[in-house]
N, CA, C and O atoms as a Tinker XYZ file with bonds, in Angstrom:
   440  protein
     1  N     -9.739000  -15.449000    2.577000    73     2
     2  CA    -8.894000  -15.760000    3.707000    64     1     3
     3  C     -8.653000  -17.261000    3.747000    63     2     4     5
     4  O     -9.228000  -17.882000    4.640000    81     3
     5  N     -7.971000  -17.842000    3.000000    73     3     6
     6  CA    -7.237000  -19.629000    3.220000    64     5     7
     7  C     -8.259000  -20.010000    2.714000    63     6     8     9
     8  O     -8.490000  -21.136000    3.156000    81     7
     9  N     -9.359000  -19.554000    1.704000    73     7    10
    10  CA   -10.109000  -20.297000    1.207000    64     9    11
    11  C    -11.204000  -20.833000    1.948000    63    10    12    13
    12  O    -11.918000  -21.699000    1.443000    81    11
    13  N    -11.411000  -20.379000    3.151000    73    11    14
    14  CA   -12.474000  -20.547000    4.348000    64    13    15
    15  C    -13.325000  -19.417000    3.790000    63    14    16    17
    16  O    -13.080000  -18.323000    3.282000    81    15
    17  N    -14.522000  -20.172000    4.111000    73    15    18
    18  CA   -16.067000  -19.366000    3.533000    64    17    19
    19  C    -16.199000  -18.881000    5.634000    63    18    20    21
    20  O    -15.614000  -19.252000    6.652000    81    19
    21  N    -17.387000  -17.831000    5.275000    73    19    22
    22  CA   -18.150000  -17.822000    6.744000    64    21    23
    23  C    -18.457000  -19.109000    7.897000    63    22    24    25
    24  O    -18.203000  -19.294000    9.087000    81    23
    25  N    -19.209000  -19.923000    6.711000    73    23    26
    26  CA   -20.118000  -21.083000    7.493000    64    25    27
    27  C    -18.718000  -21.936000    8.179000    63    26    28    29
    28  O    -18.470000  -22.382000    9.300000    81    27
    29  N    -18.096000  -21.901000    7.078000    73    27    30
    30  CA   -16.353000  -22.585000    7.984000    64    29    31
    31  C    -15.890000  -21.816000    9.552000    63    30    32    33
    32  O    -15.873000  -22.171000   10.731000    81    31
    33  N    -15.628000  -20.883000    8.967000    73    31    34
    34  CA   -15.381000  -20.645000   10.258000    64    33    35
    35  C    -16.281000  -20.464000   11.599000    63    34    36    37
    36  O    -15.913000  -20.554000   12.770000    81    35
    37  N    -17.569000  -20.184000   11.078000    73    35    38
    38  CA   -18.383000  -20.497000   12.318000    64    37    39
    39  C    -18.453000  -21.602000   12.565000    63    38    40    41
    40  O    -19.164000  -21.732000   13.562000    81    39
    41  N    -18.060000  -22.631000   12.163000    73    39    42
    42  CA   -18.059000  -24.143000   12.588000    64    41    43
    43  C    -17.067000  -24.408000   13.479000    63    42    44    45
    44  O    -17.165000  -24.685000   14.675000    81    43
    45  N    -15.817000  -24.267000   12.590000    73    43    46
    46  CA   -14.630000  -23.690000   14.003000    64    45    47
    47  C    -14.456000  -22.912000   15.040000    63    46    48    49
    48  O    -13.572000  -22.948000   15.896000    81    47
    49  N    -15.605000  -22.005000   14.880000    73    47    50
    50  CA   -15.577000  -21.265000   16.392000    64    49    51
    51  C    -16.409000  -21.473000   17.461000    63    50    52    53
    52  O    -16.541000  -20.770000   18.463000    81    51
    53  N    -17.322000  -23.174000   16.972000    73    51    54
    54  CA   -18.125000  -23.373000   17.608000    64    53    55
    55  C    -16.969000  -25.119000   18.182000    63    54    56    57
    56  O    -17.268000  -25.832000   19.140000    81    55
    57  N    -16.302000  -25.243000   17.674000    73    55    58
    58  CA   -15.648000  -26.260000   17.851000    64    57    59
    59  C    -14.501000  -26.019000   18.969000    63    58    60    61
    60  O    -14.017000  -26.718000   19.860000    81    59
    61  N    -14.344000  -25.011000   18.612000    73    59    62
    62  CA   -13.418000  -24.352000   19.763000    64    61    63
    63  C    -13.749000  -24.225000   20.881000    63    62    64    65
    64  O    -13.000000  -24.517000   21.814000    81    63
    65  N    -15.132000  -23.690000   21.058000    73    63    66
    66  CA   -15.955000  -23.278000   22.077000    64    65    67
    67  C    -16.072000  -24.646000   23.053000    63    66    68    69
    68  O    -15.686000  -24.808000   24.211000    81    67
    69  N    -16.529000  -25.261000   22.438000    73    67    70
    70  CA   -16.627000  -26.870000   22.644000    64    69    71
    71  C    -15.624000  -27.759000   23.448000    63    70    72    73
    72  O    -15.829000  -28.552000   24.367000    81    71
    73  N    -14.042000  -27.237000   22.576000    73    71    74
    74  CA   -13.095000  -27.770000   23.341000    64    73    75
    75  C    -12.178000  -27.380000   24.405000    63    74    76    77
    76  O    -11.478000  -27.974000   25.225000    81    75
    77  N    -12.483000  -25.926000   24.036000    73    75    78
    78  CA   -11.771000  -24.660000   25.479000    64    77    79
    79  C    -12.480000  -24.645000   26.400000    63    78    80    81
    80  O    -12.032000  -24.891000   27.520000    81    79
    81  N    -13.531000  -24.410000   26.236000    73    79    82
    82  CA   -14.874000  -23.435000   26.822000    64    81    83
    83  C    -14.591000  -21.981000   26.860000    63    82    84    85
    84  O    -13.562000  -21.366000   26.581000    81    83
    85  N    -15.648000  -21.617000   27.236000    73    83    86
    86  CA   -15.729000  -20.134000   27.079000    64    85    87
    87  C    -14.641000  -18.777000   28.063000    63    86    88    89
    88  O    -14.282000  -17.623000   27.828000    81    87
    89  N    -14.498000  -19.546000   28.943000    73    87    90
    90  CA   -13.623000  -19.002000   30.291000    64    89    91
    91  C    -12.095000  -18.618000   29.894000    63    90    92    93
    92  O    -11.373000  -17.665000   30.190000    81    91
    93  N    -11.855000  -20.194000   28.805000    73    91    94
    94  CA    -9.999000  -20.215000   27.993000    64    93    95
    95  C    -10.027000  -19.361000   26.829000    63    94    96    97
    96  O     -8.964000  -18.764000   26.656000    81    95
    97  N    -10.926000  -19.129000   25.985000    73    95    98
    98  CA   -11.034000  -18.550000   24.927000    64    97    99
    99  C     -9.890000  -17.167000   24.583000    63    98   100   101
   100  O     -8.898000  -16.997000   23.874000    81    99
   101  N    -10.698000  -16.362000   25.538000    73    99   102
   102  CA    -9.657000  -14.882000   25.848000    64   101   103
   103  C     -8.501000  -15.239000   26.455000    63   102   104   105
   104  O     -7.574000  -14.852000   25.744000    81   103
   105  N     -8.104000  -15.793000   27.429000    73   103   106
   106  CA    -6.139000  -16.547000   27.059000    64   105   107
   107  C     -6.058000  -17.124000   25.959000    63   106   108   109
   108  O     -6.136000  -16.293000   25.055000    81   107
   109  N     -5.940000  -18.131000   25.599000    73   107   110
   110  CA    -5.921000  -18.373000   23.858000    64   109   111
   111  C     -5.961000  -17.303000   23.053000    63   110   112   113
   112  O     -4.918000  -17.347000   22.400000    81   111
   113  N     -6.549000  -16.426000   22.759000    73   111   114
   114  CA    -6.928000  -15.264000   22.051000    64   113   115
   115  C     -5.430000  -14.309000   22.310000    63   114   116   117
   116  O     -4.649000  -14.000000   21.410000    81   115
   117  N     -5.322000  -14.045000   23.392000    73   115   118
   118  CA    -4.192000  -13.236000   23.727000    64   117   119
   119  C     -2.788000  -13.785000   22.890000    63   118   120   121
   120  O     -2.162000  -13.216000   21.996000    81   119
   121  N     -2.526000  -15.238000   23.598000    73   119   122
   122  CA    -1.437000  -15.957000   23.592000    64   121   123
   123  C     -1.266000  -16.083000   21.910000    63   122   124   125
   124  O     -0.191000  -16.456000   21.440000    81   123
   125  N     -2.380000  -15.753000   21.076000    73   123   126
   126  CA    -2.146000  -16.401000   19.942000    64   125   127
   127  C     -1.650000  -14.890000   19.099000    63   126   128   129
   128  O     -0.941000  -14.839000   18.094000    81   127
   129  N     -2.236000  -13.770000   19.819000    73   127   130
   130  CA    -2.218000  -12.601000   19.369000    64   129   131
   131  C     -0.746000  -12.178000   19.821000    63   130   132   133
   132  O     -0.248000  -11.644000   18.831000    81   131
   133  N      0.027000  -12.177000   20.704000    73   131   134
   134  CA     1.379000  -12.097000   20.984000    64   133   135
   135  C      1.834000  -12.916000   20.268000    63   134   136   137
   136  O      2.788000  -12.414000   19.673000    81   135
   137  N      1.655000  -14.064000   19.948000    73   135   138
   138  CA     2.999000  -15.010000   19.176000    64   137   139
   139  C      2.970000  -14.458000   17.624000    63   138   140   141
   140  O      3.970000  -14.641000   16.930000    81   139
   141  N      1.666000  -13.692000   17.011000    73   139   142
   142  CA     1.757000  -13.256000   15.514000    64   141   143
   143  C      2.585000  -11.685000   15.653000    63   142   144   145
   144  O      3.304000  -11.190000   14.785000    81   143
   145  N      2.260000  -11.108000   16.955000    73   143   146
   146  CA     2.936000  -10.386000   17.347000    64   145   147
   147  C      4.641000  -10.438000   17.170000    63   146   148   149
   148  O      5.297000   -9.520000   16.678000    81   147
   149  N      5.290000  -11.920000   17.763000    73   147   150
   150  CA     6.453000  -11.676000   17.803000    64   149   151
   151  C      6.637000  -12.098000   16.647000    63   150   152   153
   152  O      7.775000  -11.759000   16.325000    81   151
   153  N      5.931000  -12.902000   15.472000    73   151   154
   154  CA     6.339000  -13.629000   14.394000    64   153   155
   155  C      6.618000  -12.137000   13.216000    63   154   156   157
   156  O      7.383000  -12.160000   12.251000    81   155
   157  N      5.837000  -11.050000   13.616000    73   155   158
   158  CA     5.620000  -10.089000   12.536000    64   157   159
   159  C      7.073000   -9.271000   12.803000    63   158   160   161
   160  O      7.814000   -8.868000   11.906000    81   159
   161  N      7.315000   -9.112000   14.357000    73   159   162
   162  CA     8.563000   -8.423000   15.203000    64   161   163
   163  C      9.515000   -9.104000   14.229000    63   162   164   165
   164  O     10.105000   -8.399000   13.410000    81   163
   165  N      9.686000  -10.258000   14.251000    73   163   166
   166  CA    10.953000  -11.538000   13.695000    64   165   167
   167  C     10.982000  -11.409000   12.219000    63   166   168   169
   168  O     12.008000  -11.338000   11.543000    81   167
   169  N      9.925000  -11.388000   11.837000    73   167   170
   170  CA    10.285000  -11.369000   10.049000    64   169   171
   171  C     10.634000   -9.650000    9.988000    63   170   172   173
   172  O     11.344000   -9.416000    9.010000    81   171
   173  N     10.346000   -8.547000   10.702000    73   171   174
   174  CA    10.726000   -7.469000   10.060000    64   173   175
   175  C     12.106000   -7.125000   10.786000    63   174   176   177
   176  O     12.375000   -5.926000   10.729000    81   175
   177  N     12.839000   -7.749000   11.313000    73   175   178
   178  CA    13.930000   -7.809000   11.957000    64   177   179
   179  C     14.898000   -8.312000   10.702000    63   178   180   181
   180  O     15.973000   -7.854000   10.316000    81   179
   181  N     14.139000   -9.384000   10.233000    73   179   182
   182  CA    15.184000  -10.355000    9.082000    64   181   183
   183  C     15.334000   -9.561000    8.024000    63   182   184   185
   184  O     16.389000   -9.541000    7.390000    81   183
   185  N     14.006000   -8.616000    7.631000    73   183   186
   186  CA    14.615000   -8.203000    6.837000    64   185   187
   187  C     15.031000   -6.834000    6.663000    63   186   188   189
   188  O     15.430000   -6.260000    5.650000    81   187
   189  N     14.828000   -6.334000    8.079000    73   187   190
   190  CA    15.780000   -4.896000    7.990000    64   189   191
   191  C     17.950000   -5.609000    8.107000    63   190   192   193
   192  O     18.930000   -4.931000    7.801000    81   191
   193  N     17.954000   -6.516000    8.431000    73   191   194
   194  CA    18.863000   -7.400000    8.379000    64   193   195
   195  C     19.235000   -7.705000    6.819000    63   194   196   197
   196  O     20.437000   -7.930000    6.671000    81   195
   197  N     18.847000   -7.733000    6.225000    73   195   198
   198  CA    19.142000   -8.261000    5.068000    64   197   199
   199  C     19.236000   -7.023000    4.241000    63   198   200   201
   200  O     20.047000   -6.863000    3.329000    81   199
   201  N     18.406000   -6.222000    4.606000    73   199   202
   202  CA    19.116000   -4.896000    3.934000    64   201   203
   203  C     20.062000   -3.924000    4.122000    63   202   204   205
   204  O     20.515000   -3.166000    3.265000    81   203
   205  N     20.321000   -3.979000    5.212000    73   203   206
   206  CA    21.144000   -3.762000    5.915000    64   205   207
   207  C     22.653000   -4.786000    5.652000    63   206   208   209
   208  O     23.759000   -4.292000    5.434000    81   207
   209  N     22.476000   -5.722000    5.704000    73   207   210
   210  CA    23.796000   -6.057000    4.583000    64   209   211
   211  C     24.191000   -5.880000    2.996000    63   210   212   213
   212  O     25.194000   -5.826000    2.285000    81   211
   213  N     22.525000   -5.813000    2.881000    73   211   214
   214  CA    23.059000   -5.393000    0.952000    64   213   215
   215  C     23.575000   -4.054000    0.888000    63   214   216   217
   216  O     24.413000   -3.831000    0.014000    81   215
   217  N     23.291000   -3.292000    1.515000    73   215   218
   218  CA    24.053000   -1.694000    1.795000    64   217   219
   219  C     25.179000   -2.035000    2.207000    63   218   220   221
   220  O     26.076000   -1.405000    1.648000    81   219
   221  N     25.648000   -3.041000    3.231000    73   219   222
   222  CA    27.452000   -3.111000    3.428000    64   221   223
   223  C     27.718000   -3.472000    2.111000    63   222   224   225
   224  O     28.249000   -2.668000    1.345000    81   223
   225  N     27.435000   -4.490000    1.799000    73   223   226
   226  CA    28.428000   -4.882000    0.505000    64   225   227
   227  C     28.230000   -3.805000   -0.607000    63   226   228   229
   228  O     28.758000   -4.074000   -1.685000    81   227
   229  N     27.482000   -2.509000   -0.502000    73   227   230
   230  CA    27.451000   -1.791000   -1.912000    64   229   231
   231  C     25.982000   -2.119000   -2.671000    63   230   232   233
   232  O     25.670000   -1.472000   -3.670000    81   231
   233  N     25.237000   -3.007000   -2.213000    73   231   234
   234  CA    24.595000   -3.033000   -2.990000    64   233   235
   235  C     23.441000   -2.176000   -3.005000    63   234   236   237
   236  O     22.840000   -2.959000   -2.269000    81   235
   237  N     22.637000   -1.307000   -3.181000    73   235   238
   238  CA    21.150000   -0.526000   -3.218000    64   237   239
   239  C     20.236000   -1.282000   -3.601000    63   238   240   241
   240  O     20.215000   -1.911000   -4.659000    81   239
   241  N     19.494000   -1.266000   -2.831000    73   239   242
   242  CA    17.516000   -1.805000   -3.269000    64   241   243
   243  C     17.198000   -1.179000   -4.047000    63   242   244   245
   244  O     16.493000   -1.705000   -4.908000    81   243
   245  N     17.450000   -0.088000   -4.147000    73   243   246
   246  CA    16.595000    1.063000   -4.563000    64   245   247
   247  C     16.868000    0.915000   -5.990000    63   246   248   249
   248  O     15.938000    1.210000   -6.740000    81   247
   249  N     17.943000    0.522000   -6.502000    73   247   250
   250  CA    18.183000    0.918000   -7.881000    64   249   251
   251  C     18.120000   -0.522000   -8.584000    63   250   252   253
   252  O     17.856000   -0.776000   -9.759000    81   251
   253  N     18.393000   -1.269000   -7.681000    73   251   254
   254  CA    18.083000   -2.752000   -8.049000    64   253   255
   255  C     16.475000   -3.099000   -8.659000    63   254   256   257
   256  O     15.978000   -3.793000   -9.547000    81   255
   257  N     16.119000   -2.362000   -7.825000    73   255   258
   258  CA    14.358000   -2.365000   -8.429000    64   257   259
   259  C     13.667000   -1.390000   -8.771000    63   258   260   261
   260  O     12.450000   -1.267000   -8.913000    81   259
   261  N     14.777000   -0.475000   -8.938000    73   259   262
   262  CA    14.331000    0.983000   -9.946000    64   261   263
   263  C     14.016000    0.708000  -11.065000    63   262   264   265
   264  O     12.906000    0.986000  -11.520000    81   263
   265  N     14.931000    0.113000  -11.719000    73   263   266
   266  CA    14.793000   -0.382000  -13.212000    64   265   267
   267  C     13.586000   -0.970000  -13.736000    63   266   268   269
   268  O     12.855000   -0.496000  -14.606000    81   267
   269  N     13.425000   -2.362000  -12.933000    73   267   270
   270  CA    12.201000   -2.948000  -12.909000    64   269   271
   271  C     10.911000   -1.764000  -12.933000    63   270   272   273
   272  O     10.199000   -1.558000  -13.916000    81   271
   273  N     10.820000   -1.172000  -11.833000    73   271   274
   274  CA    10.164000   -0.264000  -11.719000    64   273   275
   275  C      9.016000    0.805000  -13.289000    63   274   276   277
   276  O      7.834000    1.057000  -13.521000    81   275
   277  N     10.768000    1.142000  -14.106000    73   275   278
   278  CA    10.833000    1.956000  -14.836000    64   277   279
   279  C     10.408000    1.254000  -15.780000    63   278   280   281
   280  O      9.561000    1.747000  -16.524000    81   279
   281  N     10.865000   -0.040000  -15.997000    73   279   282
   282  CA     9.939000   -0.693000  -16.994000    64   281   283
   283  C      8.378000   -1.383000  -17.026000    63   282   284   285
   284  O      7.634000   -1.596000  -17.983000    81   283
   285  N      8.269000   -1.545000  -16.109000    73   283   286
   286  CA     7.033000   -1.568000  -15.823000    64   285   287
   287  C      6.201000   -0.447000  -15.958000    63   286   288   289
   288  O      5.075000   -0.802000  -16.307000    81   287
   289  N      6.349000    1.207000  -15.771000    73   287   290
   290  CA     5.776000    2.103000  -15.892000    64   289   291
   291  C      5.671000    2.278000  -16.984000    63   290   292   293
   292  O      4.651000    2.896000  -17.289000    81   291
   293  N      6.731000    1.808000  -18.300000    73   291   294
   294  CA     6.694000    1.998000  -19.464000    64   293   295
   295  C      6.206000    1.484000  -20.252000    63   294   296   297
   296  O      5.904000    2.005000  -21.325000    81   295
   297  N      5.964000    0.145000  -19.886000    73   295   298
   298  CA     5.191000   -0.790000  -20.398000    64   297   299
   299  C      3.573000   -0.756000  -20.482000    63   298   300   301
   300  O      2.959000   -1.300000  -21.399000    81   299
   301  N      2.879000    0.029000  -19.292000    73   299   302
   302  CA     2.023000    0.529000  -18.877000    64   301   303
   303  C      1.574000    2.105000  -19.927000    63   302   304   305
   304  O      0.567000    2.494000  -20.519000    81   303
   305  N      2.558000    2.469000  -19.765000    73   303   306
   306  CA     2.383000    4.255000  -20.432000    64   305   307
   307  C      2.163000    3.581000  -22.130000    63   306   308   309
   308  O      1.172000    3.901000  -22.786000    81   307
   309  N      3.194000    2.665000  -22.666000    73   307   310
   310  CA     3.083000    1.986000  -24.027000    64   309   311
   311  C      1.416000    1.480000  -24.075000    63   310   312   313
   312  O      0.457000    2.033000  -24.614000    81   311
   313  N      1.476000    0.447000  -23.436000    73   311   314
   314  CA    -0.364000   -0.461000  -23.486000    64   313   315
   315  C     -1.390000    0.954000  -23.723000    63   314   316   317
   316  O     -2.092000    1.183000  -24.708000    81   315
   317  N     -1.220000    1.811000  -22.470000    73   315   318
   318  CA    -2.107000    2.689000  -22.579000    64   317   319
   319  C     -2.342000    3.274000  -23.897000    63   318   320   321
   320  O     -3.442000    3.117000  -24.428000    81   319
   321  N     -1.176000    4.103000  -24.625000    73   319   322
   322  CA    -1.007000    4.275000  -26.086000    64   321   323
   323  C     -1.442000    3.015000  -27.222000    63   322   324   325
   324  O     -1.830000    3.347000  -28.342000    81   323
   325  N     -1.382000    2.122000  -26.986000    73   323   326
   326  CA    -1.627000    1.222000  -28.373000    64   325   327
   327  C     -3.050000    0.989000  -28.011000    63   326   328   329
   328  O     -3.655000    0.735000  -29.053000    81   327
   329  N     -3.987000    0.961000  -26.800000    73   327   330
   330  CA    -4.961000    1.035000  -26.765000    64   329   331
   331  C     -5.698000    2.180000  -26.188000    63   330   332   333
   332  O     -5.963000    2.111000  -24.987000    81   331
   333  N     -5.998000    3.019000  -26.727000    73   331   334
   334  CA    -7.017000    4.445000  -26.399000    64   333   335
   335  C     -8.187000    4.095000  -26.311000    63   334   336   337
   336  O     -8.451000    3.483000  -27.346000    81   335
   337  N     -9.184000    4.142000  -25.552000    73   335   338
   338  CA   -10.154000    4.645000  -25.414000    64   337   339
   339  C    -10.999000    5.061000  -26.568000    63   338   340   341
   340  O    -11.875000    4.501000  -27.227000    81   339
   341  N    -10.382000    6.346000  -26.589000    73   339   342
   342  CA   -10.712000    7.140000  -27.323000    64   341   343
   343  C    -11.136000    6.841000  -28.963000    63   342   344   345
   344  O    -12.147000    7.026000  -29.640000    81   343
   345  N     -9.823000    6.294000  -29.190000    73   343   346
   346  CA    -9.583000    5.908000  -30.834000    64   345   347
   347  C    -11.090000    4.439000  -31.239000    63   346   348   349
   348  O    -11.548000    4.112000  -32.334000    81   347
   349  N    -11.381000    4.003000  -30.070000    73   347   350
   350  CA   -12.677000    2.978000  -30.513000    64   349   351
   351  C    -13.624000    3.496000  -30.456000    63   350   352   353
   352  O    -14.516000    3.131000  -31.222000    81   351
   353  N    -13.894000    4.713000  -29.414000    73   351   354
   354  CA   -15.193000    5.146000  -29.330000    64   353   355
   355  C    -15.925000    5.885000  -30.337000    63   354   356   357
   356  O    -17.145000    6.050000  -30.365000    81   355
   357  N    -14.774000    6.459000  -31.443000    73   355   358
   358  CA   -15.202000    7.384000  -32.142000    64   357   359
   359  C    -15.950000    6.248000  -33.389000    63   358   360   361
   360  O    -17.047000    6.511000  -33.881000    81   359
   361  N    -15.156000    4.989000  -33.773000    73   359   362
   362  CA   -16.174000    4.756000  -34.905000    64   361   363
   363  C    -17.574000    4.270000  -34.257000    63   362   364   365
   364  O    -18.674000    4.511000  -34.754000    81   363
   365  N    -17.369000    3.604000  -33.162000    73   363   366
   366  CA   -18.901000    3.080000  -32.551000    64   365   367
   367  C    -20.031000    4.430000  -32.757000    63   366   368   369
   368  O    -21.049000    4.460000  -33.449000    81   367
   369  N    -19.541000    5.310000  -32.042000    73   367   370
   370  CA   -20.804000    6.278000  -32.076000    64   369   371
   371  C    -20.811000    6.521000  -33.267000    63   370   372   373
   372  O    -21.956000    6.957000  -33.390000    81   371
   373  N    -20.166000    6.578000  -34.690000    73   371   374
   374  CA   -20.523000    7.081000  -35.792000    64   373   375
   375  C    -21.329000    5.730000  -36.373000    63   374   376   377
   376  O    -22.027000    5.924000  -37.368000    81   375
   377  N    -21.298000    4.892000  -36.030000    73   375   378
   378  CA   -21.766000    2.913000  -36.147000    64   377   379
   379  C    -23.228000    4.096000  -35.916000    63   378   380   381
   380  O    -23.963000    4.678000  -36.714000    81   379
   381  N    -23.163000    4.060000  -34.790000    73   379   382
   382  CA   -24.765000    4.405000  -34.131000    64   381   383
   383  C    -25.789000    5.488000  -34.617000    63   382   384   385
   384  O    -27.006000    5.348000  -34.729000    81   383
   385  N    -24.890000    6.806000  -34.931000    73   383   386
   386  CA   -25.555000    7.792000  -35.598000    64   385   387
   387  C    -25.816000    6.864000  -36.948000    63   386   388   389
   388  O    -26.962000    6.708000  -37.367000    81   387
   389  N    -24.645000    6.247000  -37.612000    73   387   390
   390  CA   -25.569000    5.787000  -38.895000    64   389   391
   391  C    -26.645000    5.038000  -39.010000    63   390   392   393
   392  O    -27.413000    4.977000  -39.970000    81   391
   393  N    -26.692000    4.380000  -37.856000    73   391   394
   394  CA   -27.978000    3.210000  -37.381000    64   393   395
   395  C    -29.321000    4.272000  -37.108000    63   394   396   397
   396  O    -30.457000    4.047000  -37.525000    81   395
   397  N    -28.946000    5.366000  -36.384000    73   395   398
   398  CA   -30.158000    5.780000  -36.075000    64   397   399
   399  C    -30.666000    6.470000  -37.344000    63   398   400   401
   400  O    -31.843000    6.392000  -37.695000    81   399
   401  N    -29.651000    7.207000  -38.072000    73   399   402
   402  CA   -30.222000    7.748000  -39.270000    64   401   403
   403  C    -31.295000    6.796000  -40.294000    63   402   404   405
   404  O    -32.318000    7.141000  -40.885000    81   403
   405  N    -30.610000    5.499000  -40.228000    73   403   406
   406  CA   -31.214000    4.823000  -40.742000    64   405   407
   407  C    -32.610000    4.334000  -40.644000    63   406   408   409
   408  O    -33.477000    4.249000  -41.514000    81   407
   409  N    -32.631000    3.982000  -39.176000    73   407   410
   410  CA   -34.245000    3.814000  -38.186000    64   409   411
   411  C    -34.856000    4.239000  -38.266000    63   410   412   413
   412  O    -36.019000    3.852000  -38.375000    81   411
   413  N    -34.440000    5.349000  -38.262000    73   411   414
   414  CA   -35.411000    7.087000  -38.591000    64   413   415
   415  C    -36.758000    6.661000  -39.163000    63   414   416   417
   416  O    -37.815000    6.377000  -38.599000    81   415
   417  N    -36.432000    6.699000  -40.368000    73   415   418
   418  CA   -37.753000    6.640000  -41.686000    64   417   419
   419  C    -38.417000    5.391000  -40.894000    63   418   420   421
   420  O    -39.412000    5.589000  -40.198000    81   419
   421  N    -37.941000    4.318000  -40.994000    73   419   422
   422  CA   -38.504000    3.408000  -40.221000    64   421   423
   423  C    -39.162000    3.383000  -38.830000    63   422   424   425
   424  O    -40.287000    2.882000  -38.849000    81   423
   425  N    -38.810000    3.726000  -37.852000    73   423   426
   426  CA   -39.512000    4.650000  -36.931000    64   425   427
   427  C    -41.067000    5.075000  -36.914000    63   426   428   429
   428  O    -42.069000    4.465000  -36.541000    81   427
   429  N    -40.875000    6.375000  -37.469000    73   427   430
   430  CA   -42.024000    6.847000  -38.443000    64   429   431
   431  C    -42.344000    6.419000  -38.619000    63   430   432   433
   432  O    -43.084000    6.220000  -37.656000    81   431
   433  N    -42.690000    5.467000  -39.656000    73   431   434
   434  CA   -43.586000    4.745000  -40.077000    64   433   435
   435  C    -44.262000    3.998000  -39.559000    63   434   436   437
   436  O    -44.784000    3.295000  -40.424000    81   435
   437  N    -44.650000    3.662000  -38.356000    73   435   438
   438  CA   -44.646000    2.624000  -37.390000    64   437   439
   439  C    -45.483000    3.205000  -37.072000    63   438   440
   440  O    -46.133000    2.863000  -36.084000    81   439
């Protein structure tokens, strides 16, 4: 959160305490909680606004960042294919059975 650890902000909430007192705190608290309130109201206003004009002029979101979309999934479905899982695990464990075969006698002997 902004790069604030715990001990930070308990420092600031003791600083606060300090300069409100305890009585202002909960107004402050409110007042600060309505204004993120209207700030969240205001930005999702702008941008139902803004989409809302790219649909007048013709334009779609949807397909505008479909594409993107589609390549990104593909790019993803590709990586997945050039790297399996699967295809490494099989020589390791045969690495290992040959190691243990090997130990074996050695083992024993011990």
């Amino acid at each position: 959160m902004f790069g604030i650890g715990g001990g930070e902000i308990f420092f600031i909430l003791i600083v606060i305490l300090m300069l409100f007192g305890s009585d202002k705190i909960p107004e402050i608290a409110r007042t600060l909680g309505k204004g993120m309130a209207q700030l969240k109201n205001a930005t999702n206003e702008i941008k139902h606004e803004i989409q809302k004009g790219a649909e007048d002029n013709g334009l779609d979101m949807k397909s505008l960042t479909g594409g993107i979309s589609d390549e990104i999934a593909n790019a993803k479905e590709n990586m997945n294919k050039a790297i399996n899982p699967t295809e490494i695990a099989n020589p390791i464990t045969e690495i290992k059975e040959d190691l243990e075969n090997l130990t074996g006698p050695i083992k024993r002997q011990m």
